[in-house]
N, C-alpha and C positions, 0 to 999 in steps of 0.2 A: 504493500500500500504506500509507505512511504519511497519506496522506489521509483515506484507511478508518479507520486506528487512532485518529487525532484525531476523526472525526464523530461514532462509536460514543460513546463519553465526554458529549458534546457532548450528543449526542439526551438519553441516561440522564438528564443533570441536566436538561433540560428538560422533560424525563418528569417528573421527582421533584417538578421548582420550580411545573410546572401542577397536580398533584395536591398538593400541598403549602396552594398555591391555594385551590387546591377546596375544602379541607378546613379554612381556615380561613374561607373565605367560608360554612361551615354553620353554626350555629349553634340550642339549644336553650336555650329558656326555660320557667322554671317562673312557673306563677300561683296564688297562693294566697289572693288578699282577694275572691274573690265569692260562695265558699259554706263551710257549718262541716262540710259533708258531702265536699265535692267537692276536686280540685285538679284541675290544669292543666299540659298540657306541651303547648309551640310546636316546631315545628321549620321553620324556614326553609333551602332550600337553595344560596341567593345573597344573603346580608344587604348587599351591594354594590348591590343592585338595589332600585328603592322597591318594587315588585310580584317577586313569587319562591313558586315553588313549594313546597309545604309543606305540612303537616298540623296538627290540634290534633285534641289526645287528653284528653280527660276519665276520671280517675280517684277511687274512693271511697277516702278519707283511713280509711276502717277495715282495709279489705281490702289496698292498696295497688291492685288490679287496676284495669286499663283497663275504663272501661264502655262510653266511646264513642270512636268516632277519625273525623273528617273531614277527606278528603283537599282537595287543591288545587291549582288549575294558577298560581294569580294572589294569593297573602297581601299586605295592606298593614299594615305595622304600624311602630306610633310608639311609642319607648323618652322613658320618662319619668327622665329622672338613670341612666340606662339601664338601666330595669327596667319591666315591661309592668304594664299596670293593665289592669283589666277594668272593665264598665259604663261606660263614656265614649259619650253618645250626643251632639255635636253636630249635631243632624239643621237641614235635608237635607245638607250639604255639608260640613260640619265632621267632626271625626277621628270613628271609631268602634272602639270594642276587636274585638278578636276574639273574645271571650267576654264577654257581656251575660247577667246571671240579675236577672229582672223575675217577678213573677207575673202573667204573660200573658193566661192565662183567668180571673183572679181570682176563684180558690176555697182563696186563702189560703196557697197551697204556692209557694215561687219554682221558674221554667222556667229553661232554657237557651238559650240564639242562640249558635251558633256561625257561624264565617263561614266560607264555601265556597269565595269567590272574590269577581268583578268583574261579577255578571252585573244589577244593577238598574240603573237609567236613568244613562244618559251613562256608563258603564263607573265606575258606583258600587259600594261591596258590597253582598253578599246575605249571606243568613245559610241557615242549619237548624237547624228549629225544632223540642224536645225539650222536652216537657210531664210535669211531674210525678205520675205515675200510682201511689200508694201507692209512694213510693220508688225507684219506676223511672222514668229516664226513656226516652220512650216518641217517636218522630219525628211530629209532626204535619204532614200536606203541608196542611193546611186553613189553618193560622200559618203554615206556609214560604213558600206562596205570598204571601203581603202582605209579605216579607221580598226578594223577588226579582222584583215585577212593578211596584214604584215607586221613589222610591229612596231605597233605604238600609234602615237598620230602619225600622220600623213604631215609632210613640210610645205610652205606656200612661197613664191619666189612673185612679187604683185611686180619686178620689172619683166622678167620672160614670161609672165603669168602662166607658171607652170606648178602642178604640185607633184613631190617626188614622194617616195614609200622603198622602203626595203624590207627584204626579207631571206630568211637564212634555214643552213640544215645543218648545226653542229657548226665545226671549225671551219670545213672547206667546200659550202657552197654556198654561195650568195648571187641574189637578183634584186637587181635597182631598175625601180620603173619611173617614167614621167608621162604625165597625163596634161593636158591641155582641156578648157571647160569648151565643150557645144551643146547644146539643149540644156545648157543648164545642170548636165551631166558630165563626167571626168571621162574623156577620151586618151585612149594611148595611143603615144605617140613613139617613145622610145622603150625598150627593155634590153636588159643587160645581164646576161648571165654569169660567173664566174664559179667555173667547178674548177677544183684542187680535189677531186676526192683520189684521182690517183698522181697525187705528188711524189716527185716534184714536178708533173707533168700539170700544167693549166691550160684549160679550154677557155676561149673569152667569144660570147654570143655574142654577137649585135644586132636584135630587131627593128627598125626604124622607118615610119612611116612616110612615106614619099609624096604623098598627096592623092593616092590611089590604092596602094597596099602597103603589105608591109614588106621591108627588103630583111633578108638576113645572109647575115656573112659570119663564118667560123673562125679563130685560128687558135692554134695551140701555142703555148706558149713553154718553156722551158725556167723555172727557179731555180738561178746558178748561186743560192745566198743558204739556204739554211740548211744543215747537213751536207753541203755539196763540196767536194773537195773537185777541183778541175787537172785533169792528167795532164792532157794536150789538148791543146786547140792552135787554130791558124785560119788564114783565110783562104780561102779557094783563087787565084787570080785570073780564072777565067771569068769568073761572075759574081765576085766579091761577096758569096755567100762562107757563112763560119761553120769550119768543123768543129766540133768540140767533143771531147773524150773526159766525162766527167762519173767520178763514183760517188754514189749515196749511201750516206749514212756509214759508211765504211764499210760496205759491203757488195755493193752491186754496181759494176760497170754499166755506161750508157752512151749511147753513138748517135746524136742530135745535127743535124745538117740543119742550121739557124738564117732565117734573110738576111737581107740587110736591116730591114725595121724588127729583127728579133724572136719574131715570128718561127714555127717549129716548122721546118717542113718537112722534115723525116727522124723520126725517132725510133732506136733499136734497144731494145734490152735483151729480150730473149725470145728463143722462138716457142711451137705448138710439143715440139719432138726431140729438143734436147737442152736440159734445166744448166748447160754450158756451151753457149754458143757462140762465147771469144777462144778465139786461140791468136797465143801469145808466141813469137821465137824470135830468136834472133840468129841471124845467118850471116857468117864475117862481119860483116861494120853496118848490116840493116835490118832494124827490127821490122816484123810485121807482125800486126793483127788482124785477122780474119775473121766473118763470120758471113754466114747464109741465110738471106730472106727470101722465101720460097726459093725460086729458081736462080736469085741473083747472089753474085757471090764479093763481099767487097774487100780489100784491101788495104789498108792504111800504111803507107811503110813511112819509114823514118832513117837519113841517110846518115853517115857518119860527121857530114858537113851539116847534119839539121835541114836538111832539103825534105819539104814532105810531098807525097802523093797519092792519090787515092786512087785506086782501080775499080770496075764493075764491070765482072764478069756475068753475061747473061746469055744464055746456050751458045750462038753464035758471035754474039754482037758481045762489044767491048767498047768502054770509055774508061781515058784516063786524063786526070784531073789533079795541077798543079799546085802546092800552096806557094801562095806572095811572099817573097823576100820581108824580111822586115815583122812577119803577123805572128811569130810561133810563141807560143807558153806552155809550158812545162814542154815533158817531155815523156814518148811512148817508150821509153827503158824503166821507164818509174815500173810499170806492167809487168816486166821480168820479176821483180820479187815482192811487188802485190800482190795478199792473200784476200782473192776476191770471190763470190760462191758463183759467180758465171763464169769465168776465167780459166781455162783450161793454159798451163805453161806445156809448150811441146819443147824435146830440146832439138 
């Protein structure tokens, strides 16, 4: 009995001291520096929490009325001296307000973003997007979606009146778009692909609209900077394209025929049918290295003067190919006692 009469008490206060809790873990903030029309009220329901459920509601500083409210399962937000700012767009990764007013479609009237939640790339925000329609604002899903399918907000450029967005898959693939407004809608105009997923090998897309469609051009690119150590390289002096003979990671030779502007235009590592398909010798005063793609068979030799040359042998047919005076680094004897896993040393 007296057990009962002590619990009861007990419960009560801990009843009161969790809602008590609750209640100050709420919290509402007003915003007032993004429009001379508009204001702003936050409501967050765990300010204890960096993500918390919540709302922001948009109201006209004439009427006092609510015009808009968007709700939320996921609010982020950062107190400056502990008071909210709006417009802070550190894009991609940096803070962003809960309330952004840009003139979006640039036709001279500032829009609204407001943020919905956590749903752009890698659990970034999203926004919704409210465009000003003679004083109303009005939800566009044409602007929200570029708000919620990369990450973060979308950027605005009101001199090339263009808006950019990017978006990613881990370390080594990124896409940059730009959009341009017609109908009142985000048209693209450029896109930009960048895979590194098989580094140090990069592909760079470019799709870009011509005034009719869209054009796209490939090219592969070669990263001679992070893990790359370079054996030999020189210039070809028929056509002023670069050979380069470069290992990764310390381990895996690579045979890169490079443009002039950098560009890959023939890359070897290994083939389908033998996980060694350098060979290494030297013979009196000239090294060579060999290997075979499909039916071609190439040669790189190296003379005792540092004279280089390249061969390719293909069934009948034969080209050879001199390097320029003056272009050579390093050197194809480093290869004789490189322990490399495609490298086969013959003597």
């Amino acid at each position: 009995m007296l057990k009962h009469m002590f619990l009861r008490p007990l419960a009560a206060f801990l009843i009161l001291l969790c809602l008590a809790h609750s209640a100050a873990a709420q919290k509402d903030y007003r915003v007032d520096d993004f429009s001379p029309a508009y204001f702003g009220k936050i409501h967050l329901d765990d300010t204890t929490q960096v993500f918390s459920a919540g709302w922001v509601a948009i109201y006209s500083k004439k009427t006092q009325k609510q015009v808009l409210k968007v709700e939320s399962e996921e609010l982020a937000l950062e107190l400056h001296e502990g008071k909210v700012q709006s417009n802070i767009q550190q894009l991609p990764y940096g803070e962003q307000s809960l309330i952004i007013s840009r003139d979006f479609n640039f036709d001279g009237r500032p829009d609204l973003a407001i943020e919905d939640g956590q749903n752009s790339c890698y659990h970034g925000p999203s926004f919704q997007v409210y465009l000003d329609s003679a004083g109303t604002l009005v939800l566009s899903p044409d602007f929200t979606r570029l708000a919620q399918e990369y990450c973060g907000m979308f950027s605005t450029d009101a001199k090339t009146k263009r808006l950019s967005v990017m978006t990613k898959s881990g370390c080594c693939w990124h896409e940059y778009s730009e959009f341009v407004v017609r109908r009142n809608a985000p048209f693209l105009v450029k896109r930009v692909e960048e895979d590194a997923m098989r580094f140090p090998l990069t592909q760079h897309t470019e799709e870009v609209w011509n005034g009719t469609r869209m054009l796209t051009t490939t090219k592969d690119y070669v990263e001679l900077e992070d893990n790359v150590e370079i054996v030999c390289a020189f210039r070809l002096a028929e056509n002023g394209k670069r050979v380069v003979l470069f290992a990764y990671d310390k381990t895996t030779l690579y045979y890169a025929l490079l443009r002039p502007d950098n560009s890959a235009e023939f890359v070897f590592q290994s083939s389908e049918t033998d996980d060694k398909p350098f060979v290494v010798r030297k013979a009196g005063s000239v090294t060579t290295l060999r290997f075979r793609n499909g039916p071609a068979i190439y040669a790189i030799q190296e003379a005792a003067d540092g004279k280089m040359r390249v061969s390719v042998q293909s069934g009948t047919k034969a080209r050879e190919l001199t390097g320029a005076p003056g272009t050579k680094k390093g050197s194809l004897r480093g290869l004789l006692t490189a322990k490399l896993e495609n490298v086969t040393h013959q003597p």
